[in-house]
LOZALO-93622 format. One record per atom (N, C-alpha, C, O): x, y, z. Coordinates in steps of 0.2 Angstrom, whole numbers, plus 5000, padded with zeros to 4 digits. Layout:
! LOZALO-93622
XYZ/...
! end
This chain:
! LOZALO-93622
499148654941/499048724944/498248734945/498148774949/497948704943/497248704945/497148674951/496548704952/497248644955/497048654962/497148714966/496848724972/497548764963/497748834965/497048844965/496848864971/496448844960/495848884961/495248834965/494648844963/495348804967/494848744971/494548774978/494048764981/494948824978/494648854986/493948894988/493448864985/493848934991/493048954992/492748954986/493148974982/492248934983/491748944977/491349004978/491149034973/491049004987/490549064987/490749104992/491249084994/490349154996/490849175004/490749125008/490249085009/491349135012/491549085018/491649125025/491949175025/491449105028/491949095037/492749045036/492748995032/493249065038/493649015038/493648995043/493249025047/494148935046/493948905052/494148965058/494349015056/493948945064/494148975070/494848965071/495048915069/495248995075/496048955078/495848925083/495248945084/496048885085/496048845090/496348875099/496248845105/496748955097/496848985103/496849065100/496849085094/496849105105/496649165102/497349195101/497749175105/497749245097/498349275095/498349355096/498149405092/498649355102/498649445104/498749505101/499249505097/498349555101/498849605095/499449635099/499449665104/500049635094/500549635095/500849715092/500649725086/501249755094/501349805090/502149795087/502549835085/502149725088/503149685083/502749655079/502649595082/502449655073/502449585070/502649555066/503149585063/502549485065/503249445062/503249465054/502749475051/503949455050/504049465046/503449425039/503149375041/503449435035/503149405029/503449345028/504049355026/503149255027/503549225025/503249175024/503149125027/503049195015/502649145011/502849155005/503049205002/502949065001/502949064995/502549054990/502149004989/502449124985/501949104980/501749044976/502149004974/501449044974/501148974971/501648974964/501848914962/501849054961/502249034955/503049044956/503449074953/503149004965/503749034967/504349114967/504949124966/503749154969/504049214970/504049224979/503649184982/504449254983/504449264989/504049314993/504349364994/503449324995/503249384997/503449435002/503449425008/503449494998/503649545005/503249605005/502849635001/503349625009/503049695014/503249775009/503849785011/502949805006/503349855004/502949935005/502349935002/503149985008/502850025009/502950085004/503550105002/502250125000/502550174996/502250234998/501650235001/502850294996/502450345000/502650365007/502250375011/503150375007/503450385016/503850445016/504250455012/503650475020/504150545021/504750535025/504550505030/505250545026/505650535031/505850665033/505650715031/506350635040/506250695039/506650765036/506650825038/506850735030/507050775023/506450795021/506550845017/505850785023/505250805019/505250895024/505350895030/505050935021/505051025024/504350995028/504451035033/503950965028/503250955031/503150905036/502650885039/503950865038/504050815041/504150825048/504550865049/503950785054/503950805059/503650855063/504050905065/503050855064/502650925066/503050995063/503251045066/503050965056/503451055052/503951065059/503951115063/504450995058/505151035061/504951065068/505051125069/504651025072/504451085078/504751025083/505051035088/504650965080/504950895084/505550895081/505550895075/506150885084/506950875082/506950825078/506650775080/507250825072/507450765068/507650705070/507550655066/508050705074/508650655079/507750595082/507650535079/507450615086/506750585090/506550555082/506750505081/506250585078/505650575073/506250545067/505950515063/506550535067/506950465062/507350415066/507750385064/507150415075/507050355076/506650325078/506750265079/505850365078/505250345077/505150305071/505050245070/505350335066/505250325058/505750235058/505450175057/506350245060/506650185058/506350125063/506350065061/506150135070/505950075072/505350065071/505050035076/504950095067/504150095066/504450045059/504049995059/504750055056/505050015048/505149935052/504949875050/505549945057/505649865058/505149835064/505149775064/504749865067/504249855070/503549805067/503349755070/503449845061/503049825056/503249795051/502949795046/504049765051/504049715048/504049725040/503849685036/504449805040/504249835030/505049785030/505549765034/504849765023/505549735020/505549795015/505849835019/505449825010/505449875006/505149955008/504549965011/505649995007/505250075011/505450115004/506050125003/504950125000/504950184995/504950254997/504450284995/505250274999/505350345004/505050384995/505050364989/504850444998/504650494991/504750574997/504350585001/505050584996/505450665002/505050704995/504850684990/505050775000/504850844994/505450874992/505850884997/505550894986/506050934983/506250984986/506851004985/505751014990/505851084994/506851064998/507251114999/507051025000/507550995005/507750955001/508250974998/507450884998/507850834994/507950864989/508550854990/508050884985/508350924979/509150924980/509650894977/509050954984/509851004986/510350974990/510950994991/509950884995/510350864995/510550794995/510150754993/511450784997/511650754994/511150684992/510650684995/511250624986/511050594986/511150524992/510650484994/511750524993/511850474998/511450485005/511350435009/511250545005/511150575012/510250565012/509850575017/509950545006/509150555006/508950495009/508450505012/509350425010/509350395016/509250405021/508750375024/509550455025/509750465032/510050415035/509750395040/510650405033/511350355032/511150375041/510850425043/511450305046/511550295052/511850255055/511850195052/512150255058/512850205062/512450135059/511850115059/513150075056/512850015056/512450005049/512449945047/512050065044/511550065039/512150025036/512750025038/512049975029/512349975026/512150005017/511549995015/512650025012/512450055008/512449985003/512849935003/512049984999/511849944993/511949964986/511549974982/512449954985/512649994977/512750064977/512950104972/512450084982/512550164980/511750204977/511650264975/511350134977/510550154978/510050144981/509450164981/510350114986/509750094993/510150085000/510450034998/510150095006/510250075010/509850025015/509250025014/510149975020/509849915020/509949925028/510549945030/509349925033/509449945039/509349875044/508849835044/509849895047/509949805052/509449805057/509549855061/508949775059/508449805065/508549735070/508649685068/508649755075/508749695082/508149655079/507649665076/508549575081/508049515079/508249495075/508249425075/508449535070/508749505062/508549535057/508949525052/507849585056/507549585051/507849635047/508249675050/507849635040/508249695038/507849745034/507349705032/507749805032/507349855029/507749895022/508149935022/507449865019/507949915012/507549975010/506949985008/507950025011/507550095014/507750115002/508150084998/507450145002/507550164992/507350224993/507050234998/507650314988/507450354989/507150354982/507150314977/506750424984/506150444978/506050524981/506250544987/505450554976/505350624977/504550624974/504350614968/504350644978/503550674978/503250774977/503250814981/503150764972/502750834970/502350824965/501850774965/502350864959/501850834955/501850784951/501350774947/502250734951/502450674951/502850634956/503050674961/502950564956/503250514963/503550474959/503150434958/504350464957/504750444954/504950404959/505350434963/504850314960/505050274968/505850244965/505950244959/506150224969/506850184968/507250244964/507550214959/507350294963/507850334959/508450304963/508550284969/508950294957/509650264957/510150344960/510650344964/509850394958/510050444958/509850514956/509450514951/510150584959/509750614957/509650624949/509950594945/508950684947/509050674941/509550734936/509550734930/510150774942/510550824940/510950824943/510950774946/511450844945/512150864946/511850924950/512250934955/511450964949/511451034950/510751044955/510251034953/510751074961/510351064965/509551114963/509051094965/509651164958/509251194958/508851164950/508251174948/509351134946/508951074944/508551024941/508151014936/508851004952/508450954951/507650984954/507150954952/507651034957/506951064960/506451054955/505951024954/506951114951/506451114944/506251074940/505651084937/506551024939/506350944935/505850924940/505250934938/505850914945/505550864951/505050924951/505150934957/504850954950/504251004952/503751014943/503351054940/503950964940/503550974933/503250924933/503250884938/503050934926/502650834925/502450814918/502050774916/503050874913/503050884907/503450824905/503850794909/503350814898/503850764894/504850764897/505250714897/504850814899/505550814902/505650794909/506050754911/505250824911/505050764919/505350694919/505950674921/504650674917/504750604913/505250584911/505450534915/505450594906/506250574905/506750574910/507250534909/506750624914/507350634915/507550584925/508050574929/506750564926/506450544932/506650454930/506950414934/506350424924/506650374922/507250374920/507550334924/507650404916/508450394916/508950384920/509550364919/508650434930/508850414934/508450364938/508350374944/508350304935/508150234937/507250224941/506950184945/507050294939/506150304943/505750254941/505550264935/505450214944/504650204942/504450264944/504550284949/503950304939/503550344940/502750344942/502350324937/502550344947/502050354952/501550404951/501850454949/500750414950/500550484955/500150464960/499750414960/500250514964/500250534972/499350564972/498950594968/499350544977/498350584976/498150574970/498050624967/498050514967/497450504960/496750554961/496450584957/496550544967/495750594968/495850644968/495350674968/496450674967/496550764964/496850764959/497250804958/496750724955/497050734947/496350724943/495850704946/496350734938/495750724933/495950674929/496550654930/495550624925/495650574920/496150594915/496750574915/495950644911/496050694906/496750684908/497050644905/497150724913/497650744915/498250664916/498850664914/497850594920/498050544920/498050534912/498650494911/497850534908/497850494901/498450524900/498950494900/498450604900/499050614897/499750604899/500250614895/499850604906/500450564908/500650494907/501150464906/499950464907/500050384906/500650384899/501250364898/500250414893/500650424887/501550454888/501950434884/501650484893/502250504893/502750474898/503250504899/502450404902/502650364905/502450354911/502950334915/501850364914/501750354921/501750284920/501550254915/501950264926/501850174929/501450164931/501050124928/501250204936/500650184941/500550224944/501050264946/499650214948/499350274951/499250254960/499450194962/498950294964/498850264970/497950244968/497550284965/497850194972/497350184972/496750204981/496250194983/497150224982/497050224990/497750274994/498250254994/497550314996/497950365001/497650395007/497150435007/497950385011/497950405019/497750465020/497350485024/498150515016/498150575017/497150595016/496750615019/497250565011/496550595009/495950565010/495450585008/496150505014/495450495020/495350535027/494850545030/495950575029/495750605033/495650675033/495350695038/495850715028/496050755027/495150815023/494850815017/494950845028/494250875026/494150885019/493650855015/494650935018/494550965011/494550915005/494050905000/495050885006/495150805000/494550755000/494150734995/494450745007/493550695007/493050755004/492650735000/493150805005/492450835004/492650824995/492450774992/492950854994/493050904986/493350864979/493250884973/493550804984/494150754980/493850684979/493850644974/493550674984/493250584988/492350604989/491950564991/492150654987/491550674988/491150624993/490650594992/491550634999/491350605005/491250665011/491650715011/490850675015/490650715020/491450715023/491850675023/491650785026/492150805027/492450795035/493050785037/492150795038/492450775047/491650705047/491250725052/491450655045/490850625047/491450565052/491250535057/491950565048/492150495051/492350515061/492450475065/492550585063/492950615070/492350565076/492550545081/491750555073/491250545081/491450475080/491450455086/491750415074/491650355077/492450355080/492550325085/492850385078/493450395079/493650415088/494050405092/493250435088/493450515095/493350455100/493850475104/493150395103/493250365107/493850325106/493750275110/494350325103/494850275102/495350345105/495650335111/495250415102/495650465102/495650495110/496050505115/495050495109/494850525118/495250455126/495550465131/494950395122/495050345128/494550325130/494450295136/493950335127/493450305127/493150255127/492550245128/493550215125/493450135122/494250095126/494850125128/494150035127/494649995129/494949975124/495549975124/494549965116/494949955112/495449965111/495650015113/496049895105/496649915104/496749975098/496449975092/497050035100/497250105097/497450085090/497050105086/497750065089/497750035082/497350025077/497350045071/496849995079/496149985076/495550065074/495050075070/495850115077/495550185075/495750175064/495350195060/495950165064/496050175056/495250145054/494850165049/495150105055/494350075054/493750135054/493150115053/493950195057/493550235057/493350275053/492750305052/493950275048/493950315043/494150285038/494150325033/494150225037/494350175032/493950165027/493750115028/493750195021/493350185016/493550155008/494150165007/493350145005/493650124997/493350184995/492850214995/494150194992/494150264987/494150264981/494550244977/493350284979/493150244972/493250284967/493350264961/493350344969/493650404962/494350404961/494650434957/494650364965/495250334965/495350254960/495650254955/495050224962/495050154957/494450154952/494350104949/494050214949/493750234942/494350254938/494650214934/494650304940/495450324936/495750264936/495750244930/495950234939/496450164938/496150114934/496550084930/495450114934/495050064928/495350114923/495950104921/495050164921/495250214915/495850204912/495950204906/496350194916/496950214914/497250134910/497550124906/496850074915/497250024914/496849994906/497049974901/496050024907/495850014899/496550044894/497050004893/496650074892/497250094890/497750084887/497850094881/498250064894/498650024895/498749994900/498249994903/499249954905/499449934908/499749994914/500150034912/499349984920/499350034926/499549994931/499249944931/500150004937/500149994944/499550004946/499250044943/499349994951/498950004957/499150004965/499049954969/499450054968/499650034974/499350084980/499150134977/499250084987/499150104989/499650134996/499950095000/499550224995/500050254997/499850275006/499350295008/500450265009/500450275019/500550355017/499950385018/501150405015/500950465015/501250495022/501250555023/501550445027/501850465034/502150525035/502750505035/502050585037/502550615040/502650625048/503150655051/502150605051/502350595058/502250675060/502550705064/501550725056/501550795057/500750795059/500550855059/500350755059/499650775059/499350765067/499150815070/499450715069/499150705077/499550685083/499550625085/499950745086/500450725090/500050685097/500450655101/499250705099/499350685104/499350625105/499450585100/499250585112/499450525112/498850475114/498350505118/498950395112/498250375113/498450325119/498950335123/497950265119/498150235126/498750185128/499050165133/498950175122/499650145123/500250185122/500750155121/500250265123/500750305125/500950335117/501350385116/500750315114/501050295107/500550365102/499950365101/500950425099/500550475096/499950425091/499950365090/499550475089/498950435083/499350435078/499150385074/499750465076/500050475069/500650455069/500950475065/501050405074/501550385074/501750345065/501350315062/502450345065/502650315058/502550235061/502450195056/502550195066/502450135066/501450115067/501250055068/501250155067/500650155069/500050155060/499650125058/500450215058/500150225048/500450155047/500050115046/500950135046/501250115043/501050035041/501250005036/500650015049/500449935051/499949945047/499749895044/499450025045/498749995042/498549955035/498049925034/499049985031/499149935025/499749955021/500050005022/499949915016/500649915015/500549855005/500149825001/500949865005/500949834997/501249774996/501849764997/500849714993/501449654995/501649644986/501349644981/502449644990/502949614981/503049554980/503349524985/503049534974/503249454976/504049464970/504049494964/504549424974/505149454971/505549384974/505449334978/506049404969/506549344970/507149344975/507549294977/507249424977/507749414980/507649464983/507349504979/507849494992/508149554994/508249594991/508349644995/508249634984/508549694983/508449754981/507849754982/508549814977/508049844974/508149834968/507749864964/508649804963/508249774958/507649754958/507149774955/507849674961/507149634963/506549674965/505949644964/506549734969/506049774971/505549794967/505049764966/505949854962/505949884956/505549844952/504949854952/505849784949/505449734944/504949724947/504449724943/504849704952/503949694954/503649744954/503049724952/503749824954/503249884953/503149874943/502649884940/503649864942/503949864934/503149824932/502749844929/503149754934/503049704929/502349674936/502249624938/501949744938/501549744940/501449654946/500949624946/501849644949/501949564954/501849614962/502349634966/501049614962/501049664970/500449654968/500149654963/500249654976/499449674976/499349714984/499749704989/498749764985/498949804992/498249724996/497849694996/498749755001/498449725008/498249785013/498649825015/497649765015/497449815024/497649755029/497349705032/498349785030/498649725036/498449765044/498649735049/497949815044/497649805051/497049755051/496749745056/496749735047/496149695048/496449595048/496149545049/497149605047/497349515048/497849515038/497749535033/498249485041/498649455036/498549395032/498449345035/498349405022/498249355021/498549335020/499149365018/498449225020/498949195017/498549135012/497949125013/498749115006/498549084999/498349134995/497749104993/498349184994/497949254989/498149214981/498749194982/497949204976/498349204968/497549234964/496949234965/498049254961/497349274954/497749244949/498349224950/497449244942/497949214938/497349214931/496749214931/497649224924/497549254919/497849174914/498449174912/497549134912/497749084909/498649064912/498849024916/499049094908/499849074909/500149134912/500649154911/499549174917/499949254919/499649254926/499049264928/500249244930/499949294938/500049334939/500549374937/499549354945/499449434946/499449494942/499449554945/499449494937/499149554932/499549524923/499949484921/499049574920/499449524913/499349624910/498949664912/500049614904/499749684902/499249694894/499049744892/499349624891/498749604885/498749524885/499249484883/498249504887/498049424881/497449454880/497149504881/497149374875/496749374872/496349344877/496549314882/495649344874/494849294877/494949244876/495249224871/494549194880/494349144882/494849084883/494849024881/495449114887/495549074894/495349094900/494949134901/495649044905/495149054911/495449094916/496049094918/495049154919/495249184924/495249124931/494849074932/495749144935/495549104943/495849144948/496349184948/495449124953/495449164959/495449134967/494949104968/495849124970/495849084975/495949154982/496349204984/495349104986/495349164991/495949154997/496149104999/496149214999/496549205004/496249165014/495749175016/496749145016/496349155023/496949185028/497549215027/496549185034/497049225038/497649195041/497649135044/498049225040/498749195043/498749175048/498549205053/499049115050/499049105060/499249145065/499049145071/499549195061/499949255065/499649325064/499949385065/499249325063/498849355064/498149375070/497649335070/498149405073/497949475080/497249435079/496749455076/497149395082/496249365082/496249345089/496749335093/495349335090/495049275098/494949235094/495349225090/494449205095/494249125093/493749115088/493349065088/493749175085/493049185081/493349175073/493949175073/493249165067/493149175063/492949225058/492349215058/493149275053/493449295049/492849285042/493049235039/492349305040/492049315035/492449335028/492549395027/492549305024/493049325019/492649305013/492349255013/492449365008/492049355001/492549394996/492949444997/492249364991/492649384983/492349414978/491849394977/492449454975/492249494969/492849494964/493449504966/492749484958/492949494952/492749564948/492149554945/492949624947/492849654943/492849654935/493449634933/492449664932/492849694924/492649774922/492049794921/492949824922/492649864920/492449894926/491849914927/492849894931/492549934937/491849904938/491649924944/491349884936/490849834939/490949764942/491449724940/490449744946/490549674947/490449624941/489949634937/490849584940/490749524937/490649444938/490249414936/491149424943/490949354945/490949384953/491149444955/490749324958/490849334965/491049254969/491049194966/491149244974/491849204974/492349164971/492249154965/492749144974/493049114970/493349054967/493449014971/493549044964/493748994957/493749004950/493849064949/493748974946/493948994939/493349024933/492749014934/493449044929/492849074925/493249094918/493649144918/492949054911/493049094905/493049164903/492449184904/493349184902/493349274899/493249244891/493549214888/492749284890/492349284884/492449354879/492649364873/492249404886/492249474885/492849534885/492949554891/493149554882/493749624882/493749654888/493149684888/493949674893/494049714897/494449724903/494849674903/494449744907/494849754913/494549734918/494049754921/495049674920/494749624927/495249644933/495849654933/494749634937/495249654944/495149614950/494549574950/495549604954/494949564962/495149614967/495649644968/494249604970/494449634978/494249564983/493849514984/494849584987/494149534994/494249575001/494649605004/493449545001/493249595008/493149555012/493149495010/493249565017/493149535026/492949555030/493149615032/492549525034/492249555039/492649535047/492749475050/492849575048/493349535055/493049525064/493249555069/492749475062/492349435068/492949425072/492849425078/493449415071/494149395073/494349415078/494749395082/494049515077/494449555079/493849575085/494049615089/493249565086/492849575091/493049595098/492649625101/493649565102/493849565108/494249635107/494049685110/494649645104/494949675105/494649735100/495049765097/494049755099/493649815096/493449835103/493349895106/493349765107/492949795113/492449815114/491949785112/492249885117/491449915117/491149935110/490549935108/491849955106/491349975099/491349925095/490949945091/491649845095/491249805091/490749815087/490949805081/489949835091/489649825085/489549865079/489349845074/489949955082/490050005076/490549975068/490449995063/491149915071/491449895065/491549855063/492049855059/491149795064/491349745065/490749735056/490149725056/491049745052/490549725046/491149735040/491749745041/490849725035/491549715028/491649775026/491349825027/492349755024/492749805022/493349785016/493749735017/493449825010/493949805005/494749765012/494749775018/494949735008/495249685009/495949685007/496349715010/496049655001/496549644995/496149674988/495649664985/496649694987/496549724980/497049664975/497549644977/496649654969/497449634965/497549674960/497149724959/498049664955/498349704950/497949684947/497649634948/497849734939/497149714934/497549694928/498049704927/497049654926/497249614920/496849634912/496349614911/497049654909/497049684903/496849624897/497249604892/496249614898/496249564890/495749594885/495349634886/495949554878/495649574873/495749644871/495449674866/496249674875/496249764875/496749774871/496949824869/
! end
């Protein structure tokens, strides 16, 4: 296994392709074996369908249009897993089988997930869940018989919550880590959160949450944006998310916090409801369409099979790392803790950490340029090593990897704003590794 960390040692360029590959608004499926033979797939967490009361322009857009938006934005982009989280205000009350949004041909899967057939072949296993002051993903079922409840359960985040969001099959989640306090994560962690988001959509764009939340200037990102919005720019529309795209650091301080600890998820949430920017950009297509959020980054699981067990146990046993699949698809990513990939929840010091950099997919949306890819190792939310290969862990603490990229790649199609974006940006995150703790 150690040739697994033989690859970049410092930052690189990878090579150039040899022909340019178009951006495409179909991309193809995920289809790579991990180094410790797990399958990799595409999983989105965080998605509203239009059960959610704030779903579809607040209901102003008919349901029938906006969950067919919803369903072929799922097989467009190529989600093999959709963590639906609907709001209780509606999902509460109805039926379980129906928080799907069962549709001619859907097929049901146990009775916990339906599996939707998309022309081509690909298939999407749609999973329900509930978001309020908690996000319980994969529930088996509700967690009552009794409609009003479940309101009441799903609307807490007390030791009853908790239990009762596990018993009916929840990894339990929170939603907006940048509006919770540490204080308030510790003591959920104790009462069994899984994991937190490390990154949310909502609250990159969202004034009040950068100002208050992300202590980010509140509308600074609308001028580099307004020419993608307006038509300003030739550029491909897709790419406006780079406008606003920042690492949400008060978000991954909490997630270091929590994982010193114990053992934390780290995922990062789409947040879609298809209700914020109906008008439309230059490919006809709204800004805020569900297959448009949904291409910008997404979660990858590494699983053994199709299903939501299989799913489940990857959020369970931390085997996912987030990917920003608008800037290019990686392939060979591993990190690795002596005999543990992709996150460990205790060993001890002085085995070797390793890091092997990913490069960019063949099928991935490039001209003829090459791709700037560099490596960071945290411990402790500080840097610790930078690219990568292997390194003794001497010292106790919480290691993480990011890799940033700069996308040279993407140059043709940035177009005239090129030179506004063309510089690094977080990349892949991986899951954190807990030693000596």
């Amino acid at each position: 296994m150690l040739g697994l960390f033989l690859g970049c040692t410092t930052d690189t360029a990878t090579d150039a392709p040899a022909e340019p590959v178009p951006w495409t608004h179909q991309r193809p499926p995920l289809d790579e074996l991990s180094p410790d033979g797990f399958d990799t797939r595409r999983a989105i967490i965080h998605l509203h369908s239009p059960l959610s009361h704030d779903a579809c322009d607040d209901h102003e857009m008919e349901d029938a249009p906006c969950l067919a938006d919803l369903r072929a934005g799922l097989c467009d982009d190529a989600i093999d897993f959709a963590f639906f989280t609907d709001h209780p205000a509606e999902a509460a009350s109805t039926a379980f089988a129906d928080l799907f949004n069962p549709q001619a041909g859907d097929e049901s899967v146990d009775g916990v997930a339906s599996r939707l057939h998309c022309e081509g072949g690909h298939e999407v296993l749609w999973l329900a869940g509930i978001e309020d002051e908690l996000m319980p993903v994969g529930l088996d079922r509700h967690v009552s018989d009794d409609a009003a409840e479940n309101d009441r359960i799903y609307n807490g985040s007390e030791a009853e919550t908790f239990e009762a969001e596990i018993a009916a099959g929840g990894v339990v989640l929170q939603a907006h880590t940048e509006g919770q306090t540490t204080e308030a994560l510790l003591t959920r962690q104790q009462l069994g959160l899984h994991g937190v988001e490390l990154f949310n959509l909502h609250a990159m764009v969202d004034p009040t949450k950068r100002e208050e939340d992300l202590g980010l200037e509140a509308l600074d990102y609308l001028t580099a944006a307004g020419p993608f919005i307006s038509g300003g720019t030739t550029a491909e529309p897709d790419l406006v998310f780079l406008a606003f795209y920042q690492e949400q650091t008060v978000s991954l301080a909490r997630w270091d916090a929590l994982s010193a600890v114990g053992p934390m998820l780290g995922t990062a949430g789409t947040d879609a409801h298809e209700n914020a920017l109906p008008m439309l950009m230059s490919d006809g297509e709204r800004v805020d369409s569900y297959r448009r959020m949904m291409s910008w980054f997404s979660n990858y699981l590494l699983v053994d099979e199709s299903s939501p067990a299989a799913a489940e146990a990857a959020l369970r046993e931390r085997r996912s790392y987030v990917v920003f699949d608008n800037l290019g698809t990686p392939s060979g990513f591993m990190v690795r803790y002596g005999d543990a990939f992709w996150s460990s929840p205790s060993a001890e010091v002085g085995q070797r950490f390793g890091l092997t950099c990913p490069t960019l997919a063949a099928t991935s949306p490039t001209d003829t340029s090459a791709p700037t890819i560099t490596a960071t190792v945290y411990k402790d939310g500080l840097p610790w090593q930078t690219g990568c290969g292997e390194w003794t862990v001497e010292e106790p603490g919480v290691y993480r990897a990011r890799i940033d990229i700069v996308p040279e790649h993407l140059r043709t199609n940035l177009a005239e704003v090129a030179a506004d974006f063309v510089h690094a940006y977080p990349w892949v995150y991986s899951q954190a590794f807990r030693i000596g703790l």
